[in-house]
N, C-alpha and C positions, 0 to 999 in steps of 0.2 A: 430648363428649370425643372427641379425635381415638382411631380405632381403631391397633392396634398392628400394623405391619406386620412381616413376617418376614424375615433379613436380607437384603440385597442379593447376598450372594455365596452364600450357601446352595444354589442348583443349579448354581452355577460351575462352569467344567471348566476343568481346566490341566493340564500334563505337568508332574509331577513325579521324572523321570528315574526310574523304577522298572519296567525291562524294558523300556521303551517306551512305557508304558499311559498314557492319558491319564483321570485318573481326577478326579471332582467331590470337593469338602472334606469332604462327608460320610463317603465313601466312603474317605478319608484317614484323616480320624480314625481312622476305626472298623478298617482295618487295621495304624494305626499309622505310616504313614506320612509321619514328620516329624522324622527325623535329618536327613534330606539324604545326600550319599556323604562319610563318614567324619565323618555328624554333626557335619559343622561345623568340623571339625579339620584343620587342615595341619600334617602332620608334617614336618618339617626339620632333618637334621642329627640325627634320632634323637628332637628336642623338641619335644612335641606343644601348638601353638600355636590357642589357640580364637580364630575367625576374626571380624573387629568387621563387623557387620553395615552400619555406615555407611560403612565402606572398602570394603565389596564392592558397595554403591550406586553409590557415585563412580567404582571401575573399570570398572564394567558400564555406564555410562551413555549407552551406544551402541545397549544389547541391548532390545530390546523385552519389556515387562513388562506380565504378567497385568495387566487392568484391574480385579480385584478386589483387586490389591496396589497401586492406586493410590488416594490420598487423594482424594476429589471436592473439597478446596479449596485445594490446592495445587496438585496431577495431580502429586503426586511422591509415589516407594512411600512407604511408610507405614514405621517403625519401630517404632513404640510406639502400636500400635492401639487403639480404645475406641470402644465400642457405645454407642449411646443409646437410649433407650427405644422409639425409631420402627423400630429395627430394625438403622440405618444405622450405620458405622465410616467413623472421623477418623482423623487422626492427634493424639495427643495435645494437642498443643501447639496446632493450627492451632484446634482447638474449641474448647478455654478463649479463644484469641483471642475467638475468635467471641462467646462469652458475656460477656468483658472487655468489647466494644463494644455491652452493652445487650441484644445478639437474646436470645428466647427461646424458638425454634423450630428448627426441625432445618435446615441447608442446604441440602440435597438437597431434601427433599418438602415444607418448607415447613411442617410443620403444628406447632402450639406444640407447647412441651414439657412434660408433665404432672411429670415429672420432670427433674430436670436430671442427675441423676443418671452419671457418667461409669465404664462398666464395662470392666478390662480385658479386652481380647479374646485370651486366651494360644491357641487352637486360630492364630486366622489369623497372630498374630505366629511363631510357629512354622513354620509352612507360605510364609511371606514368608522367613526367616530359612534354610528346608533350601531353597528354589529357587534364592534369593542362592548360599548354599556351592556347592550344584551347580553353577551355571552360571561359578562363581568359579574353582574347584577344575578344572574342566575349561577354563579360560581358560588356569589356570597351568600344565597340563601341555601343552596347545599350544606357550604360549609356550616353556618349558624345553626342547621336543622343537625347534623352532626352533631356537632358541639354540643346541641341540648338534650340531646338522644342519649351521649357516654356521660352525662351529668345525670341524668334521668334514671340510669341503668346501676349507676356509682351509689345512689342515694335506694335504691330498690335492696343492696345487697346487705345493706343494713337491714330489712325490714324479713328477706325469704332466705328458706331453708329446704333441705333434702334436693329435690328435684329440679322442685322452683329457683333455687340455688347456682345448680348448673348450668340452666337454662339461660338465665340471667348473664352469669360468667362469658357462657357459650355466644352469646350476644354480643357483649361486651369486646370479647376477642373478636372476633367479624370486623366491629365496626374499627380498635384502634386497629389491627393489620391494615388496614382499605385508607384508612386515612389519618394524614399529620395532622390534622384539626382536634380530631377525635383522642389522639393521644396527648395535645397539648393540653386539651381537657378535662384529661386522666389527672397529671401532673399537678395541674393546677390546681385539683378542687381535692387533693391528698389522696386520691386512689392507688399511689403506690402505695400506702401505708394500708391501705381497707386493705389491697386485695394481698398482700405480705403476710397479711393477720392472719389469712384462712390458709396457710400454710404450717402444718404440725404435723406431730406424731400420729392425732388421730384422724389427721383428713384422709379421707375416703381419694383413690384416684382418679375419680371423677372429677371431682371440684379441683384438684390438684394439678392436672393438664391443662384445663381453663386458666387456671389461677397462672399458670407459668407460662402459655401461650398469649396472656397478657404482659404478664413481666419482661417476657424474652424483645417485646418491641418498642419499651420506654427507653427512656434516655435515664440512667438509676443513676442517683448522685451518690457521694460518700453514704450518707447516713444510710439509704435504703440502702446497701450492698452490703453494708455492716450487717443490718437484721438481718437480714436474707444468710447471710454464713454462719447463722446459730446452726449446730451439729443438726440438732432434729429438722431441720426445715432442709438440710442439704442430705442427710441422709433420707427423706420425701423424695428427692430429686432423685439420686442412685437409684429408688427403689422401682419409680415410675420409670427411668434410663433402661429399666434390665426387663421391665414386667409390661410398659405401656404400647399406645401404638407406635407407628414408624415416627408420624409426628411429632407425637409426646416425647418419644427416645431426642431427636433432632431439638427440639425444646431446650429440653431441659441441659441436652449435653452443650448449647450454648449460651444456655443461662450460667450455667458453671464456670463454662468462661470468662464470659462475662466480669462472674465474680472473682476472679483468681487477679484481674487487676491489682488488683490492693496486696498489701503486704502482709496483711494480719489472716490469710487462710489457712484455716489449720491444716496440718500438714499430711497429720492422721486422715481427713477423710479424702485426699488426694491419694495417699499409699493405701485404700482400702483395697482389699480383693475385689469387693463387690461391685463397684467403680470400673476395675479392670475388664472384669468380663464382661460387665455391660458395654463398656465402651470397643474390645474386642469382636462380642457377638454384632457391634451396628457396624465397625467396617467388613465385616466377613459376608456382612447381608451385602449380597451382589446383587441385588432388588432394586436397590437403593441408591444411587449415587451420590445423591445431596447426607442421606446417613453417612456413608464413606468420607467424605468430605469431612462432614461435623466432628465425625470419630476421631480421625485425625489429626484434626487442628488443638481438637482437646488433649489427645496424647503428648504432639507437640509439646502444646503449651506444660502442659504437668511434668515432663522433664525438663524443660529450661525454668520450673520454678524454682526462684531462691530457695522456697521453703521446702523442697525434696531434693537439690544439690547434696548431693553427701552421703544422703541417706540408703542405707542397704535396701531396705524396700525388699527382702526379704522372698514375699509372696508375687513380686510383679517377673511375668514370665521376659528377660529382658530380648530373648530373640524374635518373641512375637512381637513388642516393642521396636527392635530396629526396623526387621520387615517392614511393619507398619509403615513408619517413619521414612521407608525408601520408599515405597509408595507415593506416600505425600512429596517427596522433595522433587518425584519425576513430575 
């Protein structure tokens, strides 16, 4: 008869966010350690909401997870744990599969099963269940503190100027590149429209790179794509393309993209010279790869537009153009 081995995670260690300590499941138990921070609970609006452990799976599903909270036959955590007689923890479901298709031995070590016997494992589901909260719970207050930081920053840009200006913008870009929250919270509170406004004739290229290192990472509906292709705000863009840094250049050349979506781009500032040799001098910078890249996609895209099909284009050199374009296509 196969002998009984003892469980697999039994001298496990994992941090279970309590001080810092990285403490094994024994050592859990036996202090008690398995509410998790605020047991599991997200209070909201005063209403103390018990958190579904299968939602906090699916959000976290980036976070790297104890490997004693993963199923050996799936390699997904576990929700609904049970021991067998060899020592070893399933996930519920995956081991009656298992026994559904005939086996009658353990997956893992392979040895029959004296019993078949399916025991719920309440210690490890518990300790799956306060690490999930934890790392949930501290997801959500990131996010929220985000969230109120590009609301914070969106409502400043109304109040400073010159320096203070940039500073702000400069901010503001950091935090929506870093994070989806932070741009949903652009979106939502009209910051594409604030930060669209500070695009002109007379923006300085300072505020102008900020301003477009922002724009370049929203999600622009019809209407902001429209403002945005006013001549003076896209000839900003050309300007900062040919004059700013490498970033600014890569920016703004796929901001321009961007906007060439739509059908109503003028066509004039697609066939500009200025345009060309900006977007020329960014693939020729062998510096750059990610430039090369952006350079091209844009040239790409400005000959397969409707709105320059036809057109003589006079001033566009068309063999640095093909080149280009072989480049891109290898």
């Amino acid at each position: 008869m196969p002998m009984y081995k003892p469980n697999s995670y039994r001298n496990a260690r994992l941090d279970v966010g309590v001080g810092g300590q990285v403490l094994d499941l024994e050592t859990a138990v036996k202090d008690g350690v398995l509410g998790g921070v605020g047991g599991g609970v997200l209070v909201s609006a005063g209403v103390a909401e018990k958190l579904d452990l299968k939602k906090m799976i699916g959000e976290l599903a980036s976070v790297e997870v104890p490997s004693v909270f993963i199923c050996p036959i799936s390699l997904d955590p576990m929700e609904d744990p049970v021991t067998l007689c060899t020592g070893q923890t399933y996930e519920r479901s995956n081991i009656l599969k298992w026994f559904s298709l005939g086996h009658c031995t353990c997956p893992t070590t392979m040895q029959e099963l004296w019993d078949d016997t399916v025991t719920p494992n309440r210690t490890m589901q518990q300790l799956i269940y306060s690490w999930f909260s934890q790392k949930f719970l501290a997801m959500k207050k990131r996010s929220e503190d985000v969230q109120g930081r590009a609301i914070e920053l969106l409502e400043n840009l109304k109040k400073v100027k010159g320096q203070a200006r940039v500073q702000t913008l400069k901010e503001l870009r950091q935090v929506v590149a870093a994070h989806s929250t932070a741009r949903k919270a652009v979106l939502d509170n009209g910051g594409t429209a604030s930060v669209s406004s500070l695009l002109g004739p007379f923006t300085t290229h300072a505020v102008g790179s900020e301003a477009v290192g922002i724009l370049v990472n929203l999600d622009l509906d019809f209407a902001s794509k429209s403002n945005l292709r006013q001549p003076a705000k896209v000839s900003l863009m050309v300007d900062m393309l040919n004059e700013g840094s490498i970033e600014t250049k890569i920016n703004c050349t796929r901001l321009i993209e961007m906007l060439m979506e739509g059908t109503d781009f003028e066509h004039e500032s697609l066939s500009s010279l200025s345009l060309l040799v900006g977007l020329l001098r960014l693939v020729k910078d062998k510096r750059h790869p990610n430039g090369l890249l952006a350079g091209l996609g844009l040239l790409k895209s400005i000959c397969s537009h409707e709105s320059v099909t036809g057109l003589s284009c006079e001033h566009w050199d068309s063999s640095s153009i093909g080149g280009a374009l072989t480049k891109f296509e290898q």
